[in-house]
Backbone as a chain_set.jsonl record, in Angstrom:
{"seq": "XXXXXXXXXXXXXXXXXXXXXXXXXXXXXXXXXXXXXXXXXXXXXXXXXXXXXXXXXXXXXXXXXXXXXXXXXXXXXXXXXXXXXXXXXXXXXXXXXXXXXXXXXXXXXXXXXXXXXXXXXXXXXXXXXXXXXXXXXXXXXXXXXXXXXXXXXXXXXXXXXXXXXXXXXXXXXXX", "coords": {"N": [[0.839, -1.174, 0.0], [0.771, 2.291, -1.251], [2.393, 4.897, 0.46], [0.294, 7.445, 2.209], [0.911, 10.804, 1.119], [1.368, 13.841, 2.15], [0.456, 17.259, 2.69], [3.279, 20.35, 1.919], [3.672, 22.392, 4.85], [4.215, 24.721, 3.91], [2.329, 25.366, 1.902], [-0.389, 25.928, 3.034], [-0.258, 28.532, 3.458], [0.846, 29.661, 1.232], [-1.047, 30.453, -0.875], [-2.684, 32.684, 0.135], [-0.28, 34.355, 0.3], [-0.106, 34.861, -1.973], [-2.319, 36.024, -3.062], [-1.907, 38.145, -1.627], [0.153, 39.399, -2.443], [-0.419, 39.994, -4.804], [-2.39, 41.563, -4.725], [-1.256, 43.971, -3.767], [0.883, 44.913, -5.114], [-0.996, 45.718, -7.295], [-2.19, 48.272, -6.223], [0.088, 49.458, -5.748], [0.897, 51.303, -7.422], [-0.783, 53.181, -7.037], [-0.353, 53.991, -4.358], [0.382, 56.98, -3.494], [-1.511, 58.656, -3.949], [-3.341, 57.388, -2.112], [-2.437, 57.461, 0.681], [-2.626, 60.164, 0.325], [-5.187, 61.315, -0.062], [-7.276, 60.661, 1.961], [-7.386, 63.179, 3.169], [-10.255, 64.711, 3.483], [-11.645, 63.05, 3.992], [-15.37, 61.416, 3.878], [-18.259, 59.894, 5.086], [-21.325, 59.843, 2.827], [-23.926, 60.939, 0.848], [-24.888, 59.522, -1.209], [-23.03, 60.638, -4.673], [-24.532, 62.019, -7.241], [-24.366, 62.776, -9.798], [-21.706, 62.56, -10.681], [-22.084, 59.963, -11.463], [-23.786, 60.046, -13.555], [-22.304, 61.0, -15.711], [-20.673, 59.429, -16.056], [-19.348, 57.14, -19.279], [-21.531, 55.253, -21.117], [-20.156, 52.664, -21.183], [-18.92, 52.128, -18.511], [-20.728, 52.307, -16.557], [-22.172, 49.966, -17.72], [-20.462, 48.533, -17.193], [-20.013, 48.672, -14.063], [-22.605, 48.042, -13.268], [-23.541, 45.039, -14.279], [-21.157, 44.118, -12.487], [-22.717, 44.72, -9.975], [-24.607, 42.932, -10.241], [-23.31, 40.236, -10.603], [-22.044, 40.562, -8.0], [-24.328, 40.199, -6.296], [-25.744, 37.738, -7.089], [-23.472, 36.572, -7.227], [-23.054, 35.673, -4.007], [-25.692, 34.915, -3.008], [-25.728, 32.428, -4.427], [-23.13, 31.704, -3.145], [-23.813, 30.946, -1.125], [-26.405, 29.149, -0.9], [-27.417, 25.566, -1.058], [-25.416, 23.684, -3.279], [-25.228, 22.426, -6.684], [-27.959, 22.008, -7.189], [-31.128, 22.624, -9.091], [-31.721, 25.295, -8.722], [-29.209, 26.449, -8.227], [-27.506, 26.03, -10.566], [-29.386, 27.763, -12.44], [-28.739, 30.147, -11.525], [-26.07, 30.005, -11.512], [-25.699, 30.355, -13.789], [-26.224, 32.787, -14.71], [-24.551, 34.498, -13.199], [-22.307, 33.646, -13.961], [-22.422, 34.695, -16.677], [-22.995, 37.474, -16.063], [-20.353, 37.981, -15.042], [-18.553, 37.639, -16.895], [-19.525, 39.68, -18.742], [-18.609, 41.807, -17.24], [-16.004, 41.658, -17.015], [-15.317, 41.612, -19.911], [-16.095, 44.352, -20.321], [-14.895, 46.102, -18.47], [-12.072, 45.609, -20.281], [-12.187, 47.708, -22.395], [-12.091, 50.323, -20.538], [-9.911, 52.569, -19.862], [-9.437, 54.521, -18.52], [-7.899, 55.428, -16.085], [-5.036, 54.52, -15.934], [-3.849, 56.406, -17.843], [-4.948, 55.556, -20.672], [-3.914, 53.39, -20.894], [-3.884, 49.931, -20.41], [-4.163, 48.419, -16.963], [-2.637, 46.98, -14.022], [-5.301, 45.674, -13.325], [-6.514, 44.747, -14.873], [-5.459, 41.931, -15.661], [-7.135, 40.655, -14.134], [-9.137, 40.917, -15.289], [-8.492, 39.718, -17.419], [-7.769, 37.565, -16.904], [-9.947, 36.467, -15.809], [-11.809, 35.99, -18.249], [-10.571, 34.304, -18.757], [-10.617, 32.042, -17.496], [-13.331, 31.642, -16.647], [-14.366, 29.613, -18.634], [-13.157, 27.738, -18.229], [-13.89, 26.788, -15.623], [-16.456, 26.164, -16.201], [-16.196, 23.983, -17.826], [-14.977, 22.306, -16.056], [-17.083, 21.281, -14.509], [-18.652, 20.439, -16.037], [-17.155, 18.065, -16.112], [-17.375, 17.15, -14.513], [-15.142, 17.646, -12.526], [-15.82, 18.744, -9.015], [-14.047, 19.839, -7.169], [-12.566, 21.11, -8.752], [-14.201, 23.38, -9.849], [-15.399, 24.317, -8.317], [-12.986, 25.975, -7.088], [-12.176, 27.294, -8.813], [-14.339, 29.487, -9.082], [-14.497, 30.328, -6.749], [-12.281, 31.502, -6.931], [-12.809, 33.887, -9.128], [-14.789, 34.933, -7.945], [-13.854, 35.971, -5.076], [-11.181, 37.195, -5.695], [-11.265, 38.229, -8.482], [-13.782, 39.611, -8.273], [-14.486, 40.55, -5.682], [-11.593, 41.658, -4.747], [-10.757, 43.428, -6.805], [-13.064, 44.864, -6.902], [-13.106, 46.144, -4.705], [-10.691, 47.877, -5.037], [-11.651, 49.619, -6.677], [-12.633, 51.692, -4.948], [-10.388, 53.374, -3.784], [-8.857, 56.677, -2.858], [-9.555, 59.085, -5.502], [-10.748, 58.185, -7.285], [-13.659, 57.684, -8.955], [-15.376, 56.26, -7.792], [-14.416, 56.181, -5.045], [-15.156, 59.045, -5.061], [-17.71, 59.341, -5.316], [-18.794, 58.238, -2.969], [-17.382, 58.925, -0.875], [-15.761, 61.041, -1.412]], "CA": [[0.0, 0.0, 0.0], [1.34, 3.067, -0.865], [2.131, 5.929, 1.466], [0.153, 8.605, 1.579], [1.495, 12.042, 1.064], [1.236, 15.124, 3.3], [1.274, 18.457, 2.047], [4.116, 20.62, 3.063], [3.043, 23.292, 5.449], [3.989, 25.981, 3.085], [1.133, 25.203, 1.081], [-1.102, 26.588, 3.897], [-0.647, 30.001, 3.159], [1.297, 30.525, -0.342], [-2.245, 31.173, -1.359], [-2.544, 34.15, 0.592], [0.837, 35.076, 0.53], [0.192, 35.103, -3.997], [-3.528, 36.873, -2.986], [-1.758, 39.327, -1.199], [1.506, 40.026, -3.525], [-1.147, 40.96, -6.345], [-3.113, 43.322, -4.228], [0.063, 45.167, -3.305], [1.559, 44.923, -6.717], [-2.526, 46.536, -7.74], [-2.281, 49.326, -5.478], [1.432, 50.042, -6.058], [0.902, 52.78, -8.309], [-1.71, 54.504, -6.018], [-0.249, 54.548, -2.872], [0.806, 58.234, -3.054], [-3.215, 58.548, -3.574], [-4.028, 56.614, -0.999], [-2.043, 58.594, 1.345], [-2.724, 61.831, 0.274], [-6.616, 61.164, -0.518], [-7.896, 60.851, 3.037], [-7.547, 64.275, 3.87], [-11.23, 65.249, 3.688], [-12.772, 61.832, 3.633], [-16.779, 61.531, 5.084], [-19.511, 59.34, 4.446], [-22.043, 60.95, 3.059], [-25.184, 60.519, 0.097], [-24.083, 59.196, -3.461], [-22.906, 61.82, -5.235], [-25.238, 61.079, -8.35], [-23.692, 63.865, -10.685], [-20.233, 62.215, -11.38], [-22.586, 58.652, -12.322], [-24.675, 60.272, -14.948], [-21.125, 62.134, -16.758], [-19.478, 58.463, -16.394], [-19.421, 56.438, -20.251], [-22.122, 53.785, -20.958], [-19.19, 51.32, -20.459], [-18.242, 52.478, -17.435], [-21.715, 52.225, -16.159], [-22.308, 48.524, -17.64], [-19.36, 47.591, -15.984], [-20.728, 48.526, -12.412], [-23.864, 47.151, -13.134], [-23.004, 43.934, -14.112], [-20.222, 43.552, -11.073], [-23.438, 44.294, -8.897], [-25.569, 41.974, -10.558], [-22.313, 39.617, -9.96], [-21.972, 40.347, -6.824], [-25.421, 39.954, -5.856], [-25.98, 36.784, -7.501], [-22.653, 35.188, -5.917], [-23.636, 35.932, -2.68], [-27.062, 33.955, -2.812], [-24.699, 30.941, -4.783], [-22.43, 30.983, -2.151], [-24.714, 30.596, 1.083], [-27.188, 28.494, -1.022], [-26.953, 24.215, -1.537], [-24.614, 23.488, -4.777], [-25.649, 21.163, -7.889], [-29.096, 21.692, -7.249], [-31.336, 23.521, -10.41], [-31.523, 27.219, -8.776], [-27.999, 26.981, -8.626], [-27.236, 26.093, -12.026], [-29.65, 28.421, -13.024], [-27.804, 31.429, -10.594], [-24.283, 29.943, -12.066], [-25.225, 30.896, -15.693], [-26.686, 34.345, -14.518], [-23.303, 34.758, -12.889], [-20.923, 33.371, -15.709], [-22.962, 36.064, -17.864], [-22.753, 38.468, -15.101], [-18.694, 38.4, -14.449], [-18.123, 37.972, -18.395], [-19.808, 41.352, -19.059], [-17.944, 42.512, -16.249], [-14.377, 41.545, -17.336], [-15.089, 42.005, -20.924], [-16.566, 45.893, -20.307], [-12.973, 45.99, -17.984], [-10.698, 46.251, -21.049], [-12.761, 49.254, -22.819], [-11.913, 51.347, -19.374], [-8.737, 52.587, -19.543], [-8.995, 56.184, -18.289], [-7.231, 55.356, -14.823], [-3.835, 54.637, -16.699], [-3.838, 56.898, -19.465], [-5.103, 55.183, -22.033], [-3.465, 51.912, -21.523], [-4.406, 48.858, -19.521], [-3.121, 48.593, -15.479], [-2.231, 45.481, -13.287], [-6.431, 45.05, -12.457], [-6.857, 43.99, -16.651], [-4.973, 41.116, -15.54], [-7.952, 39.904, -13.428], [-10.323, 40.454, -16.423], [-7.949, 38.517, -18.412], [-7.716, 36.013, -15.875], [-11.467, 36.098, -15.534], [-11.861, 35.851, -19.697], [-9.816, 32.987, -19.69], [-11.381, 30.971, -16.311], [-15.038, 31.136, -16.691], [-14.794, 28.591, -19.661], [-12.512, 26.541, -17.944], [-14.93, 26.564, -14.514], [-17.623, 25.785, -16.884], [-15.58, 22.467, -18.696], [-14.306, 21.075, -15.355], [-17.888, 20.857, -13.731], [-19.409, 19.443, -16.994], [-16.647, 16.792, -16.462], [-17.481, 16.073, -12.874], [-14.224, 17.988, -11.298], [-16.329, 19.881, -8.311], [-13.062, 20.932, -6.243], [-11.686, 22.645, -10.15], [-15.056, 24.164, -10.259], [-15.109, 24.934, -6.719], [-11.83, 26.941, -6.745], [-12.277, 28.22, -9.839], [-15.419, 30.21, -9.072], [-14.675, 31.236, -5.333], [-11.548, 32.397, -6.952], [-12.979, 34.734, -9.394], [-15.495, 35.627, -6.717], [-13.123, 36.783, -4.429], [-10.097, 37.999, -6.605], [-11.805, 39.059, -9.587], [-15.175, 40.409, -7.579], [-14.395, 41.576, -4.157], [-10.216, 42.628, -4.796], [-10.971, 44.881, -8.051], [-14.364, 45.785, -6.109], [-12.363, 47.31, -3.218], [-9.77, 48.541, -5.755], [-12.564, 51.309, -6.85], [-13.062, 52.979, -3.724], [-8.931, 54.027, -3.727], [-8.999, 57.818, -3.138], [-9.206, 59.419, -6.53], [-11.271, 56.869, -8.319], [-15.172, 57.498, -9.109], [-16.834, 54.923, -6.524], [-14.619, 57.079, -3.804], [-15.215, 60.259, -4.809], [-18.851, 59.239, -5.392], [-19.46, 57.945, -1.524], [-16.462, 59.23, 0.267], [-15.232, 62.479, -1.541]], "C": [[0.891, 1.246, 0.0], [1.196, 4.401, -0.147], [1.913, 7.726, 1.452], [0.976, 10.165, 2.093], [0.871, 13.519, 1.656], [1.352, 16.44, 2.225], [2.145, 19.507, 2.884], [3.31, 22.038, 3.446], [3.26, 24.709, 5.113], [2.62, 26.256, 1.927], [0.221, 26.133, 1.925], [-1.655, 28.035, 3.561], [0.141, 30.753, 2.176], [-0.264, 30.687, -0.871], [-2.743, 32.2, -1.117], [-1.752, 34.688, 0.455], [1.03, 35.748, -1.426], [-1.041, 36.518, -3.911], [-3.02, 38.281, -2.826], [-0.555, 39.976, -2.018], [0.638, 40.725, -4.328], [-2.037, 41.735, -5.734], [-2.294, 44.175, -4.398], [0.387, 45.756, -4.439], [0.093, 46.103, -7.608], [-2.782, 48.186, -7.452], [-1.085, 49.939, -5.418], [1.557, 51.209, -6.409], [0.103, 53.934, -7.76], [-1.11, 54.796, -4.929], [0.268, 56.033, -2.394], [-0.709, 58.805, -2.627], [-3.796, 58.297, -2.581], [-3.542, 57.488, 0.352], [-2.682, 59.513, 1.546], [-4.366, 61.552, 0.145], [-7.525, 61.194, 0.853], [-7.922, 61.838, 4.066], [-9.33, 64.659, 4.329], [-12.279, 63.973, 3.512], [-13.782, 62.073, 4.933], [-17.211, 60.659, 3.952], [-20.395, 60.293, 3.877], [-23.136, 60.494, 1.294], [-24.183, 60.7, -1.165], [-24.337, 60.322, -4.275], [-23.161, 61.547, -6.626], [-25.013, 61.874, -9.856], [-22.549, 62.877, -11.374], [-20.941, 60.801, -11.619], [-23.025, 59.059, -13.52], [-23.196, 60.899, -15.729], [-20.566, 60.695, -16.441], [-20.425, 57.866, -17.929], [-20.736, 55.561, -19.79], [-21.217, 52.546, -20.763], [-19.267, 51.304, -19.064], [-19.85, 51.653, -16.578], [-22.651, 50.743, -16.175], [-21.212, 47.808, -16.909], [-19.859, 47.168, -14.683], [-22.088, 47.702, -12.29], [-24.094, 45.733, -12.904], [-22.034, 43.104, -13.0], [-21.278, 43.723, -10.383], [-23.916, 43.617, -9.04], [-24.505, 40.36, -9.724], [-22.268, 39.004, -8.963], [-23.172, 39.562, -6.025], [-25.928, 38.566, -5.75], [-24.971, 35.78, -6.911], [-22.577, 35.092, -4.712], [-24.43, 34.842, -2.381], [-26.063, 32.372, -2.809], [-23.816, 30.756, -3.794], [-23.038, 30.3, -0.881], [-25.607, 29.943, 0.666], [-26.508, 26.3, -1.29], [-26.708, 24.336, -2.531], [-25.391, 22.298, -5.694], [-27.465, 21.267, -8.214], [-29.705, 22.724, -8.969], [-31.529, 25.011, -10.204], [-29.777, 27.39, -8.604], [-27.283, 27.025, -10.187], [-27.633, 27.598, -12.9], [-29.046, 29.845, -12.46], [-26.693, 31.326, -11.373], [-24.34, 30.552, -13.227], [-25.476, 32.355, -15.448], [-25.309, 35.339, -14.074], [-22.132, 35.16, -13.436], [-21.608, 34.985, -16.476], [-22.957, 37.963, -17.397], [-21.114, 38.764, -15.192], [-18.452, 38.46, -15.933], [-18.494, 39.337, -18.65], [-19.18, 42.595, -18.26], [-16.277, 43.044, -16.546], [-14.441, 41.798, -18.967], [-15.3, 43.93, -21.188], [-14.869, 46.57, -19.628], [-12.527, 46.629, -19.143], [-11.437, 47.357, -22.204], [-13.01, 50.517, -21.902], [-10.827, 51.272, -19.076], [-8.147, 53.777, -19.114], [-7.762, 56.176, -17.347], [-5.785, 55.563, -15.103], [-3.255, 55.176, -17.832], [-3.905, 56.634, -20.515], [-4.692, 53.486, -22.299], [-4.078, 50.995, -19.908], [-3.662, 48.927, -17.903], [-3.26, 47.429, -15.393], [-3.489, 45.041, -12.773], [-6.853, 44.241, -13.554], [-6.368, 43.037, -16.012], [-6.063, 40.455, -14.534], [-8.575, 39.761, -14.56], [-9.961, 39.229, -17.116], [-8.103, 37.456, -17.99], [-9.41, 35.313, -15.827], [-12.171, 35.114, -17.118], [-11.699, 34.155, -19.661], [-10.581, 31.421, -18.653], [-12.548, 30.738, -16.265], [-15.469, 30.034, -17.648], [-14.293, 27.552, -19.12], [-13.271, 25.842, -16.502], [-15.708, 25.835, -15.397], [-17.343, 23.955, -17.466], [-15.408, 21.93, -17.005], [-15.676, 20.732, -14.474], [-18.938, 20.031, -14.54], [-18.316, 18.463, -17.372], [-16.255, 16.387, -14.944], [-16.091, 16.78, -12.033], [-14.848, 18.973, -10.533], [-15.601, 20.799, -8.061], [-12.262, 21.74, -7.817], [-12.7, 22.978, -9.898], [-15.206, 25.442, -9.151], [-14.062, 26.058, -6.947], [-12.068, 27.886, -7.597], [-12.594, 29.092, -9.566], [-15.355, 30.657, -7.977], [-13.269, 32.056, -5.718], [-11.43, 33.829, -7.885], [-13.835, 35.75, -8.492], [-14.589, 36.617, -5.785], [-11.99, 37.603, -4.833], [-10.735, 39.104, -7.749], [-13.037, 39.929, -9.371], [-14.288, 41.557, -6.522], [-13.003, 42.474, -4.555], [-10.353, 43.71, -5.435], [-12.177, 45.658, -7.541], [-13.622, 47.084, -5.457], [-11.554, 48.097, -3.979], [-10.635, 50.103, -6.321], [-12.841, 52.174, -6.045], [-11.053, 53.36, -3.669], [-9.605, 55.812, -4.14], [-8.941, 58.223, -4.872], [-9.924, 58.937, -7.503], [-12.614, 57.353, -8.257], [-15.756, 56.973, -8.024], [-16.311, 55.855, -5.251], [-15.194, 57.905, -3.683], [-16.998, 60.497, -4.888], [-19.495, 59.293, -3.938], [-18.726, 58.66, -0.96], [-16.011, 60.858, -0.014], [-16.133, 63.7, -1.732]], "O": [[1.672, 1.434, 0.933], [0.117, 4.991, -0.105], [2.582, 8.692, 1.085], [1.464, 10.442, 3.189], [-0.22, 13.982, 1.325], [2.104, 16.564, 1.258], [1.995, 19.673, 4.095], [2.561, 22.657, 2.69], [2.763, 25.674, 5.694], [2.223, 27.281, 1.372], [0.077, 27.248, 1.424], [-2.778, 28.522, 3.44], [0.229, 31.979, 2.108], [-0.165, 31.642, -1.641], [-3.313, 32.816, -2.019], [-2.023, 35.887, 0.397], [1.791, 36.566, -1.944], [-0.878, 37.625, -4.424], [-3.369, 39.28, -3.456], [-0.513, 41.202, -2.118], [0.816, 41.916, -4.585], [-2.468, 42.696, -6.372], [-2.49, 45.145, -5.13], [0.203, 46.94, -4.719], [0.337, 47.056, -8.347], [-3.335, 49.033, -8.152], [-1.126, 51.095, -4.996], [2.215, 52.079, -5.839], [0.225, 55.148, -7.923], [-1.302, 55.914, -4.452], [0.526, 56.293, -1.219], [-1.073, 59.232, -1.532], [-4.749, 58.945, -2.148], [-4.38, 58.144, 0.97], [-3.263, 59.827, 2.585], [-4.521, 62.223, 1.165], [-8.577, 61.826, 0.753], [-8.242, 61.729, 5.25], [-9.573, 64.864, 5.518], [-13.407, 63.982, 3.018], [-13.608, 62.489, 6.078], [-16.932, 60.551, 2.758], [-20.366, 61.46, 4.267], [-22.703, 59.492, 0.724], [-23.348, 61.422, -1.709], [-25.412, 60.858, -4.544], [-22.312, 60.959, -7.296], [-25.534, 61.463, -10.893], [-22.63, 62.528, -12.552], [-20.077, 60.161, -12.217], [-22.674, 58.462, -14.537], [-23.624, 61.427, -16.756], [-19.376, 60.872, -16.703], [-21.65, 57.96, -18.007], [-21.02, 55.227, -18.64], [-21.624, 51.529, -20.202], [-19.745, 50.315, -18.508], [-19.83, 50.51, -16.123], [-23.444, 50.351, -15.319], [-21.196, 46.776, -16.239], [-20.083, 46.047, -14.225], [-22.459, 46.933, -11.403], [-24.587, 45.205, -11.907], [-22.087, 41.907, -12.715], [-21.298, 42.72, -9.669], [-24.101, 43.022, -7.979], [-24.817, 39.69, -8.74], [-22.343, 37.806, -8.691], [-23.018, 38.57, -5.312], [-26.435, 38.126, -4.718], [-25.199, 34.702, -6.362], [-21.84, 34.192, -4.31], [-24.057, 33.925, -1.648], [-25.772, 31.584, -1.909], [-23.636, 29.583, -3.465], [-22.738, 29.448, -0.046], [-26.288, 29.674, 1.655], [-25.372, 25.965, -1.623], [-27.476, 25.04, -3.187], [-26.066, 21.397, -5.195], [-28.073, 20.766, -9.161], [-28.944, 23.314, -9.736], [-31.527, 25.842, -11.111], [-29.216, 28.452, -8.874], [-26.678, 27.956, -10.72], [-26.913, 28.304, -13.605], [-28.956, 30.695, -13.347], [-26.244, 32.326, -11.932], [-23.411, 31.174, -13.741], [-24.799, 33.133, -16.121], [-25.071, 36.489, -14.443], [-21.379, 36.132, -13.49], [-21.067, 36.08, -16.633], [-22.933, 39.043, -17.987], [-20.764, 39.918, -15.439], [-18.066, 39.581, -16.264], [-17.575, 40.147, -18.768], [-19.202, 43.806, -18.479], [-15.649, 44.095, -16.415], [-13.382, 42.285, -19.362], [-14.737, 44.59, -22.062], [-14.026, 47.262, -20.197], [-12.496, 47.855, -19.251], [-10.554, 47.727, -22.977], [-13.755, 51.459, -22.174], [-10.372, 50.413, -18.321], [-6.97, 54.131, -19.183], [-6.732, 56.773, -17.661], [-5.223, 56.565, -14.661], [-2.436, 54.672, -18.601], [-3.231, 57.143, -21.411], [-4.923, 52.697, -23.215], [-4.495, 51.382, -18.816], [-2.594, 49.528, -17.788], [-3.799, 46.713, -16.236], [-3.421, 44.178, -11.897], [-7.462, 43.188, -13.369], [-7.191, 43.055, -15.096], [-5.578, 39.425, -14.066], [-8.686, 38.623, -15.015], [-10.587, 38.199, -17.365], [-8.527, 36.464, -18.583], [-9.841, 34.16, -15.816], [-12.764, 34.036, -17.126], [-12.298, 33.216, -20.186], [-10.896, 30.285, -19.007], [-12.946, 29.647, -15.855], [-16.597, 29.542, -17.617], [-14.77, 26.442, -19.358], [-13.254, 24.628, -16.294], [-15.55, 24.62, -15.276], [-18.147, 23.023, -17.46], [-15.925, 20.819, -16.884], [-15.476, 19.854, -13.635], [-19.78, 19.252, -14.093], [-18.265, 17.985, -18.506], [-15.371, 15.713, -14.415], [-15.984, 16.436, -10.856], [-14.71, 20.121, -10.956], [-15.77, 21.997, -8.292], [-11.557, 22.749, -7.806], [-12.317, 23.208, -8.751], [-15.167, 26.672, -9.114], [-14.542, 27.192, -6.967], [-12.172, 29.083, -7.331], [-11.754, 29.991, -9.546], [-16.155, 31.579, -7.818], [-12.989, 33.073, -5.085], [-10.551, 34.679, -7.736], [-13.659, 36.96, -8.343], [-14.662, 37.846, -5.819], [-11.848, 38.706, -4.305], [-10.681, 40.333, -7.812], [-13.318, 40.844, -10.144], [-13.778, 42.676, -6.569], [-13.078, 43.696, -4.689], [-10.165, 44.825, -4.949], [-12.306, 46.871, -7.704], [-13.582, 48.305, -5.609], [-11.625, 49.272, -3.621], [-10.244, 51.27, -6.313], [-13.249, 53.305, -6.31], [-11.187, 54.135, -2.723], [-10.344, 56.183, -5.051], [-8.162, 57.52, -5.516], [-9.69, 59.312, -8.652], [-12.846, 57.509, -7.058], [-16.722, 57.485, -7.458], [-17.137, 56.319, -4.465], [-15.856, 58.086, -2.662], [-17.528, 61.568, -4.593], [-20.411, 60.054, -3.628], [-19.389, 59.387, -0.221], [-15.923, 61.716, 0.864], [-15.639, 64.823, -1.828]]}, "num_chains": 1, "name": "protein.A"}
């Protein structure tokens, strides 16, 4: 019989330790922003002026990440395999695709050219087909990871990445 294999206890938390390199690496370029940006920060009522003067991209983008959001929320805290999840998963898939494809037609932030958050879309682009193949061939835990890892990387990280001083979503709630 052979003997089974352990994983080594770096495993544990190189998954956080990659999560958290590409935040840093995300926010790199802001942190003078970030700094300097919380001089006059308050809560305070959505400033509904600077939504209506953003692009129709811009505006399907957000939409779609709430729909997203909204929808992986329920999918996460609901039972898996069953038929409202299926039918949630495709609402989802169609949700984060419109999300990450609207992404690379918003490139004000960097003058014109793509930054280090495209690299989620891309990532997103390229993973939602491959989520989709490994659960219509029975691998749960690929489907599994897959999808809690666009959820949380490609949802929540680039989520939070919009409220950075300077950015629309702050200056909308916070500035």
């Amino acid at each position: 019989m052979p003997a089974s294999r352990t994983k080594p206890a770096w495993t544990r938390w190189a998954g956080a330790a990659v999560v958290a390199a590409i935040v840093l690496a995300a926010l790199w370029p802001f942190l003078p922003q970030i700094g300097a940006g919380f001089g006059d920060v308050g809560l305070h009522a959505p400033r509904w002026e600077l939504w209506r003067r953003l692009p129709w991209v811009v505006q399907l983008h957000v939409y779609a990440a709430l729909v997203a959001l909204a929808v992986g929320a329920v999918i996460l805290l609901r039972p898996k395999g069953r038929g409202l999840h299926k039918t949630l998963g495709w609402t989802w898939v169609a949700a984060m695709g419109a999300t990450a494809v609207s992404s690379l037609f918003i490139t004000g932030l960097n003058g014109g050219f793509y930054s280090f958050v495209h690299l989620l879309s891309g990532w997103t682009i390229i993973a939602l087909p491959m989520a989709i193949f490994a659960i219509r061939n029975r691998k749960v835990a690929a489907h599994r990871r897959a999808m809690t890892g666009m959820f949380v990387g490609g949802l929540l990280v680039a989520g939070a990445l919009t409220f950075i001083p300077g950015r629309v979503m702050f200056e909308m709630f916070f500035g």
